[in-house]
C-alpha positions in Angstrom: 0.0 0.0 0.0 1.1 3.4 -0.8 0.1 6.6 1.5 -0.3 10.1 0.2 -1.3 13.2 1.5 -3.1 15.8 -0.5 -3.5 19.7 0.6 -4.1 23.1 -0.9 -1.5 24.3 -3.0 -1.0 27.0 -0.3 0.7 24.5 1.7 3.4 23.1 -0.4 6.2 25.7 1.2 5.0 24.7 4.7 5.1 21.3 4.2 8.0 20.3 2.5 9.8 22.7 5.4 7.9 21.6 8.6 6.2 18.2 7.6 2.4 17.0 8.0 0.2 18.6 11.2 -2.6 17.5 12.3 -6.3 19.0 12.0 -7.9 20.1 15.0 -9.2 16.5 15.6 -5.5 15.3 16.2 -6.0 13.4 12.4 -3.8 13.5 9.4 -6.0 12.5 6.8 -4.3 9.9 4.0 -5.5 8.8 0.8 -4.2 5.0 1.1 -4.6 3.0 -2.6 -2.6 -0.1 -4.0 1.1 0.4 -5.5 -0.1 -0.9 -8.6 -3.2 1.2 -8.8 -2.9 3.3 -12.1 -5.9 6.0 -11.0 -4.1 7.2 -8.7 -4.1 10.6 -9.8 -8.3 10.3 -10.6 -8.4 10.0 -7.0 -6.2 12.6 -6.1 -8.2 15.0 -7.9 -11.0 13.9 -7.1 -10.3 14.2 -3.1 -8.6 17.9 -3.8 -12.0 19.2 -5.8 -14.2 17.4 -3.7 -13.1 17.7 -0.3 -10.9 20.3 -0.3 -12.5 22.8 -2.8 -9.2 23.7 -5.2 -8.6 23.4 -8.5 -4.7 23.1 -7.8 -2.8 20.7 -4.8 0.0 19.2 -3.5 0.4 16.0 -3.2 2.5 14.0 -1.3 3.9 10.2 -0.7 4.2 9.3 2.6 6.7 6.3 4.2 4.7 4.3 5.7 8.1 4.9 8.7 6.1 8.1 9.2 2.9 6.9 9.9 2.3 6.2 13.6 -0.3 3.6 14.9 -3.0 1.7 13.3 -5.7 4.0 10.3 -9.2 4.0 10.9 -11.8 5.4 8.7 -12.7 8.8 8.3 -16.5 11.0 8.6 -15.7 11.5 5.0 -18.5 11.1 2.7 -17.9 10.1 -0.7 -17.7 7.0 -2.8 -13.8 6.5 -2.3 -14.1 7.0 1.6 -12.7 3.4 1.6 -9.6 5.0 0.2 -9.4 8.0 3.0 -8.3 6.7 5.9 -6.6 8.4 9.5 -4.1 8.4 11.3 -3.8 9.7 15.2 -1.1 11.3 15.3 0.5 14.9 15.7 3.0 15.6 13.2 4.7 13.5 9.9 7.9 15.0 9.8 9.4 16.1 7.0 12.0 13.3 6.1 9.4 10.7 5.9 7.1 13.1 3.1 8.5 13.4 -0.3 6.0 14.8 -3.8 4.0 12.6 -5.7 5.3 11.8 -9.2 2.4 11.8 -11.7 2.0 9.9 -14.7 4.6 11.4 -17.5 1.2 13.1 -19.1 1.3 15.7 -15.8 5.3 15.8 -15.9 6.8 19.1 -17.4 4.2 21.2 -16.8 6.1 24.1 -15.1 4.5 23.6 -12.0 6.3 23.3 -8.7 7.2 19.5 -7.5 4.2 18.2 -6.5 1.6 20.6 -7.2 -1.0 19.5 -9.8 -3.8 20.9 -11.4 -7.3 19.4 -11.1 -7.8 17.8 -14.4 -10.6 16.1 -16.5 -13.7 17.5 -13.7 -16.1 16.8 -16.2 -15.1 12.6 -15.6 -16.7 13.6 -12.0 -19.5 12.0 -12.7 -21.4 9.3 -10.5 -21.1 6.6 -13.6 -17.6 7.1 -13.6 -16.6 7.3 -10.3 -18.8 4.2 -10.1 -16.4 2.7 -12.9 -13.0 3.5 -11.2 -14.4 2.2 -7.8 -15.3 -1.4 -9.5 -11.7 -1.0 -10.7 -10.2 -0.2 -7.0 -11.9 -2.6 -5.9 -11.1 -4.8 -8.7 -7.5 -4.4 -7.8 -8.1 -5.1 -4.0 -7.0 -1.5 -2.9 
């Protein structure tokens, strides 16, 4: 399993200097999917648009060495709440975070490390989300 961490693009700076803090509920919220999952940044976007509210985020891949104690689900409601999971904990420090590489389609794009637009919003729809979800699960993510 692979562990990633998505935020407003206001945070990159902070976070690649200071690490992961937690909300005001003590939770770092993770989106956790399969190595081999290929979607991975459908569900990225989807989480930053959705949840979040931006049309540009940072993403990053966490070490599973920086996450402390057992995930348990979220309040989140969405279809891929299955993929959002928590962890109790203060802080994921800095050595243990590093950017998300994209698919080579997302490389190049004069953006900072990390920081990716939301793409393709009008593949939002239920019927498609319902299609990648059969895939996830499909997968066993």
């Amino acid at each position: 399993m692979k562990y990633y961490h998505v935020a407003g693009e206001s945070e990159v700076d902070k976070i690649y200097n200071n690490g992961i803090y937690a909300n005001d509920r003590n939770e770092i919220i993770l989106v956790v999917l399969k190595d081999d999952f290929l979607l991975k940044k459908f569900v990225l976007d989807m989480y930053a648009y959705e949840e979040l509210g931006v049309d540009t985020y940072c993403a990053f891949e966490i070490s599973p060495a920086g996450v402390e104690g057992p995930l348990f689900e979220t309040n989140i409601k969405s279809m891929f709440s299955g993929s959002y999971k928590a962890s109790k904990q203060p802080h994921i420090e800095s050595q243990y975070i590093k950017p998300f590489k994209g698919e080579e389609s997302y490389e190049g794009m004069g953006l900072i490390d990390g920081v990716f637009p939301v793409e393709n919003k009008d593949k939002f729809t239920d019927e498609y989300k319902h299609q990648v979800l059969e895939y996830l699960q499909e997968v066993g993510s």
